[in-house]
C-alpha positions, -999 to 999 in steps of 0.1 A, spaced: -158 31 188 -176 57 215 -176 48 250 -210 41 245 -206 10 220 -176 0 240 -197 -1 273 -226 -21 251 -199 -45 237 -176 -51 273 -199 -39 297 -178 -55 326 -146 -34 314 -161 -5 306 -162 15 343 -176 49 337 -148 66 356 -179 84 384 -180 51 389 -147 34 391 -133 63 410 -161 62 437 -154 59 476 -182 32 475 -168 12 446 -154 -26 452 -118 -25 447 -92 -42 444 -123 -65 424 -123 -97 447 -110 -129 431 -99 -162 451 -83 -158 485 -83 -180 513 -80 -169 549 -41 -179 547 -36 -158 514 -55 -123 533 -30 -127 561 1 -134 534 -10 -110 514 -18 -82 544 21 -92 553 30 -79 515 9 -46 513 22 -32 550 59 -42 549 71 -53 515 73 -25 490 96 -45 471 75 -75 464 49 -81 436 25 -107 440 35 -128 408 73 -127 422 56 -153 455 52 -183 435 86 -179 416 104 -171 450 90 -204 463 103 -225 432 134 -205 438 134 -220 476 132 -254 464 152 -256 440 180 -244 460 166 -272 490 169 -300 466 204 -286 453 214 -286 489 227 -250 487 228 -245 526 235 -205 533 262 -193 559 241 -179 579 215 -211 583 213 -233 614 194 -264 591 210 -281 566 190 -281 533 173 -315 548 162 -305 579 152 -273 565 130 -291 540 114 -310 566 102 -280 586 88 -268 554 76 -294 542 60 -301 577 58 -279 605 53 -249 587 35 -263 558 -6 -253 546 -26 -280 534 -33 -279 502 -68 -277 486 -83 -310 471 -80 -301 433 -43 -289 443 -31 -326 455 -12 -331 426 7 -298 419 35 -292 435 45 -259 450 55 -238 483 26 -235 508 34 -223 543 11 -212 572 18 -173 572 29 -176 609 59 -149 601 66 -124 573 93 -138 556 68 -170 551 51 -144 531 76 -139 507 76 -170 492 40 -186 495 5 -172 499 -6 -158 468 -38 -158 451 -27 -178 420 6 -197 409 8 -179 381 -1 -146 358 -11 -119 375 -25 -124 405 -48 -98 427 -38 -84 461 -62 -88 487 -35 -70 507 -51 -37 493 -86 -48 503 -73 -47 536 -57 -18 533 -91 -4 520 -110 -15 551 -87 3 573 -94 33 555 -128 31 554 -136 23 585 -112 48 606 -127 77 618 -100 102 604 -67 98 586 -47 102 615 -67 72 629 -60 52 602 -25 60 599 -19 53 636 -38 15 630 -21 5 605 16 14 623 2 -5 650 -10 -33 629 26 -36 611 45 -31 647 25 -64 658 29 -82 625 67 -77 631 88 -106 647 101 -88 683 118 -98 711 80 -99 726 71 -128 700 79 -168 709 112 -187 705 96 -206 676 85 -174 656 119 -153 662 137 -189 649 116 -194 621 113 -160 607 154 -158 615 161 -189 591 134 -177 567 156 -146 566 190 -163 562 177 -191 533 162 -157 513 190 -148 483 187 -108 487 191 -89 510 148 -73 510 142 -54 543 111 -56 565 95 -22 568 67 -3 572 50 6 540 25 37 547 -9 42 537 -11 57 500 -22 90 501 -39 88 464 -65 60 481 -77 77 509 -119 81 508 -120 118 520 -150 126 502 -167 92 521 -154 106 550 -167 145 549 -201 134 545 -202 118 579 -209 82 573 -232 54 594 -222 54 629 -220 14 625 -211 -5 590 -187 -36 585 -156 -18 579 -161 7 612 -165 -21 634 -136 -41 621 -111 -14 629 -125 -20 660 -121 -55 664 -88 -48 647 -75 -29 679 -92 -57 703 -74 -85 687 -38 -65 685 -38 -51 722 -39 -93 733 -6 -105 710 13 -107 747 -9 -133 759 -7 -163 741 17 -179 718 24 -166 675 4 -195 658 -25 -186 680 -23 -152 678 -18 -150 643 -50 -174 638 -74 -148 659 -63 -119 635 -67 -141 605 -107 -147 620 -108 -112 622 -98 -105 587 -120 -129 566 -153 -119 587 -145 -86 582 -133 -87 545 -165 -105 533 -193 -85 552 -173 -56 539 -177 -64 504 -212 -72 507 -220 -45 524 -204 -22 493 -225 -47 474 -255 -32 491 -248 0 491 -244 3 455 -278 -14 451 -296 10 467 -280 36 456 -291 24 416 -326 22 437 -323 61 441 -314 70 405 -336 47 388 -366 61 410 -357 87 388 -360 70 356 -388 46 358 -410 66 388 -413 46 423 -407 59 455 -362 64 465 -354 52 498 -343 76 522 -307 70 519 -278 50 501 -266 31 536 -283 2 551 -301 5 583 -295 -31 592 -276 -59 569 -283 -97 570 -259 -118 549 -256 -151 572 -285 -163 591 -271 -186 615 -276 -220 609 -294 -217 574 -273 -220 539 -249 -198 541 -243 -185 500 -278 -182 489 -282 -146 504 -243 -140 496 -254 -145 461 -283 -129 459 -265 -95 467 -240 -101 444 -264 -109 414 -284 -71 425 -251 -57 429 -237 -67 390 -274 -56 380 -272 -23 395 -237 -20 382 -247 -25 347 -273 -2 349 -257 27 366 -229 26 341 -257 26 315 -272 59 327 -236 75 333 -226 70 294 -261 76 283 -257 110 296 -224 112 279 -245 101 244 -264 131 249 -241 155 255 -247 162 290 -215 140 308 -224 136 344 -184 140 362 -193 143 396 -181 110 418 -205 87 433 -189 83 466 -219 106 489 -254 109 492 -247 142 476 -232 123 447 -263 97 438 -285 128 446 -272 146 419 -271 120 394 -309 113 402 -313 151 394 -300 146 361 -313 117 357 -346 132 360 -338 164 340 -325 140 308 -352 116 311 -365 122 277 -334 119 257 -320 89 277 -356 72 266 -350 81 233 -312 62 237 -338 27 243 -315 29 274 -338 0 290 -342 -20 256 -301 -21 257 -300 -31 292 -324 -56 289 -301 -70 261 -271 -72 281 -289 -86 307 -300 -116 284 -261 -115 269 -247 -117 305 -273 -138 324 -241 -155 336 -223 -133 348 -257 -119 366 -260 -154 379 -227 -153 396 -221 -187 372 -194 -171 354 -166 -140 351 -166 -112 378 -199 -126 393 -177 -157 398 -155 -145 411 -171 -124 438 -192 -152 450 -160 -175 453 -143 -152 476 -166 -149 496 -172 -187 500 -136 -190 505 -126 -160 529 -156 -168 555 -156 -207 546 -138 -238 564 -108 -249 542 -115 -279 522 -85 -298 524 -68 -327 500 -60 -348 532 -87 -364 551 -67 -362 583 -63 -322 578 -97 -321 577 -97 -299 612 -66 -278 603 -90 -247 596 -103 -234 631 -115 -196 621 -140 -202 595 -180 -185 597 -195 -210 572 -191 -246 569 -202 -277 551 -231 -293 568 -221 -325 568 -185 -345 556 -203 -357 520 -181 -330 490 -218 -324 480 -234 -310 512 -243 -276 519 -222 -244 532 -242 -236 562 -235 -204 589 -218 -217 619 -187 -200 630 -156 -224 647 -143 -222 676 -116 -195 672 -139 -173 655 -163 -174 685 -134 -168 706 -125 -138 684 -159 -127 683 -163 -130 720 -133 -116 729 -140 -80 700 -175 -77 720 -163 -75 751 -134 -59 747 -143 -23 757 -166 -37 785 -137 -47 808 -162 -79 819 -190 -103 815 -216 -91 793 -256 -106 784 -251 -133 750 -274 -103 735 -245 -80 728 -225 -107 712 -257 -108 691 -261 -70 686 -216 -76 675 -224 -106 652 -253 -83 630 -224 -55 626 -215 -81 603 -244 -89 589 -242 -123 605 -278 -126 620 -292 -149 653 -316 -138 680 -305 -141 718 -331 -161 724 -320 -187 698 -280 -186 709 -285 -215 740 -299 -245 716 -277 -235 680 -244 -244 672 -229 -210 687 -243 -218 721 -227 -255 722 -197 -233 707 -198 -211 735 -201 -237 760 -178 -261 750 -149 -229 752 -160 -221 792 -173 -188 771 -210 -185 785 -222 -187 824 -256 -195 827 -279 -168 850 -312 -160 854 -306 -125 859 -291 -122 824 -311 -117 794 -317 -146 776 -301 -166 811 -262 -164 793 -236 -143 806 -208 -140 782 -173 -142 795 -140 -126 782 -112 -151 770 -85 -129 772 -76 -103 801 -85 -70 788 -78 -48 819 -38 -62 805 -44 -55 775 -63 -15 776 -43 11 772 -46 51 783 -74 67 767 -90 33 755 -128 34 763 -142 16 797 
């Protein structure tokens, strides 16, 4: 079987490798992940080298089976009882609604070492890592490699439990340590050198797209770990994360729609826009359903997918292999040319009748109904989304969230409204460089970065302006635009170092 037939036949597994090896392709492909399992996972990639993600779940058993046998280590200050309680209370994640009946480890991922047993994607198989995601937004969005180097050792030295964190986190992550069977260190694990996007890099990219402003936000919400407690740091960064992970992923969405724009300009005439990066994104419009647009970019993003794969081993067909990475404007530029040179004999491949056909063979993946499509959509919803919890009385557990259900009833609609620690995060991110008060229009101009979209003059009567107020966030002042005056949360003259912009 040719590449060709293979690609006709498993269209969703057949990459064409200018593709799959692309700066500007989606990878790790994103599956399931709550905001816990980014942060558990994050914990994984930067400091566990030895862990896989199917070896969680089966650590966790592990863990309690040795609770229930009461095999209480040396080294532990709990007997197996007490321990279990903390577990099993303190420390312990609610579970989803349709996981009220299975029984496994689920910890809040306030320490490390609660990543080593609890967190992953799925209880079983092989599960993804969004760990590498994150690892991929780093990359991306750092100016140089010695940039992103220098984040991520700062990001692991503040994910480490110091002498700088609280009594409760340096206890915790101490009896984690002493209950754990091996002897598995805690250590940074360094960028890999194989994944880093030079080519996305040498072409000078936007000045402003998701990932570039996350690295950002990224150093805002590190630089404040000294002033407040572990829990509540670790909640901010965990904000941080899923806003920054799902705009991300649309935005790669995006970019690989209008790049397909470009080529097939090419192949069925119409005019190419002037680039493959977005001037401005728009993914949640405050206060409006939050998954419709979310879904609509995935749906174009599959399409183009399908058809940019299509033209890469038509070309092969023909005997005229395109090998030359799509990760530049260069890149989709030159596929356009051939493209447009091969025009004839890709026509006479019925290279649209085919698509066509696995469009109608796939509408459901298209549809984000089913498979990868599926998938996508569902991280998103629950990265950016409020957990849904199996216990009424958890219902509030989740503080972080950017989208929401509109009303109690299972049925209602996800809507766009952040909660209160986001807006805290958020706040705090935009102001961060400013050293003070700021109008409620930059904290709009911050918001778009991520594609989440409200006008200044709309903040004081939505749901982010009670928000705002409700937090002691906003001063109102008529010599302000828009009459709010944003305040800082934290204290960022404590927390700016040398060389940190005013």
């Amino acid at each position: 079987m040719t590449t060709w037939d293979r690609f006709l036949e498993f269209p969703w597994q057949t990459d064409h490798p200018c593709l799959d090896e692309s700066d500007l392709a989606i990878h790790p492909a994103p599956e399931y992940a709550s905001s816990e399992v980014l942060v558990a996972a994050l914990y994984r990639r930067i400091g566990m080298s030895d862990l896989k993600e199917r070896d969680v779940p089966i650590l966790g058993r592990e863990l309690m089976r040795r609770l229930e046998a009461h095999k209480r280590p040396e080294d532990a200050s709990l007997g197996a009882e007490a321990w279990s309680r903390v577990l099993q209370g303190a420390v312990q994640s609610p579970k989803l609604p349709n996981q009220s009946q299975k029984r496994f480890l689920q910890l809040t991922p306030l320490v490390p070492e609660a990543a080593r047993v609890s967190g992953s994607a799925r209880l079983s198989g092989q599960p993804w890592s969004p760990g590498n995601l994150i690892e991929r937004m780093v990359m991306m969005g750092s100016p140089s490699r010695a940039d992103a180097d220098a984040l991520w050792q700062e990001l692991f030295d503040a994910l480490s439990v110091n002498s700088s964190d609280d009594v409760w986190a340096r206890w915790l992550e101490g009896e984690l340590v002493a209950w754990r069977p091996d002897d598995a260190q805690w250590a940074l694990v360094p960028i890999k050198d194989s994944s880093w996007p030079s080519s996305f890099h040498n072409e000078k990219p936007p000045e402003s797209y998701p990932a570039r402003q996350f690295c950002r936000d990224l150093v805002a919400v590190l630089r404040v770990k000294d002033q407040m407690t572990r829990r509540q740091w670790i909640t901010l960064l965990e904000s941080v994360l899923r806003i920054g992970a799902a705009a991300h992923v649309l935005w790669l969405c995006e970019v690989n729609c209008l790049g397909w724009t470009y080529v097939r300009s090419a192949m069925r005439g119409g005019e190419a826009p002037p680039t493959i990066y977005p001037k401005r994104i728009s993914y949640f419009r405050y206060g409006t359903a939050a998954l419709d647009r979310a879904k609509e970019t995935v749906a174009r993003y599959l399409d183009a997918r399908m058809n940019i794969n299509a033209v890469l081993w038509g070309l092969e067909k023909i005997g005229s292999p395109f090998e030359i990475p799509l990760s530049t404007q260069d890149g989709w530029e030159a596929l356009r040319a051939a493209v447009n040179q091969h025009k004839a004999a890709l026509i006479g491949l019925d290279l649209a009748e085919k698509v066509n056909d696995l469009g109608e063979s796939e509408a459901k993946v298209l549809n984000c109904s089913k498979g990868i499509g599926m998938n996508m959509l569902e991280f998103i919803r629950h990265a950016a989304g409020q957990r849904q919890t199996a216990q009424e009385v958890m219902r509030g557990y989740d503080q972080g969230y950017c989208i929401r259900k509109r009303s109690n009833d299972p049925r209602s609609r996800w809507i766009v409204a952040m909660g209160p620690v986001a807006v805290i995060a958020m706040a705090h991110c935009c102001l961060f460089e400013t050293g003070g008060a700021r109008s409620v229009h930059r904290l709009c101009e911050h918001l778009a970065r991520y594609g989440i979209v409200i006008g200044s003059d709309e903040v004081a009567s939505s749901d982010l302006g009670h928000q705002l107020r409700l937090l002691s966030l906003v001063l109102d002042s008529p010599d302000a635009e828009s009459g709010m005056l944003v305040l800082p949360p934290f204290d960022t003259r404590a927390a700016a170092r040398p060389g940190d912009r005013a």
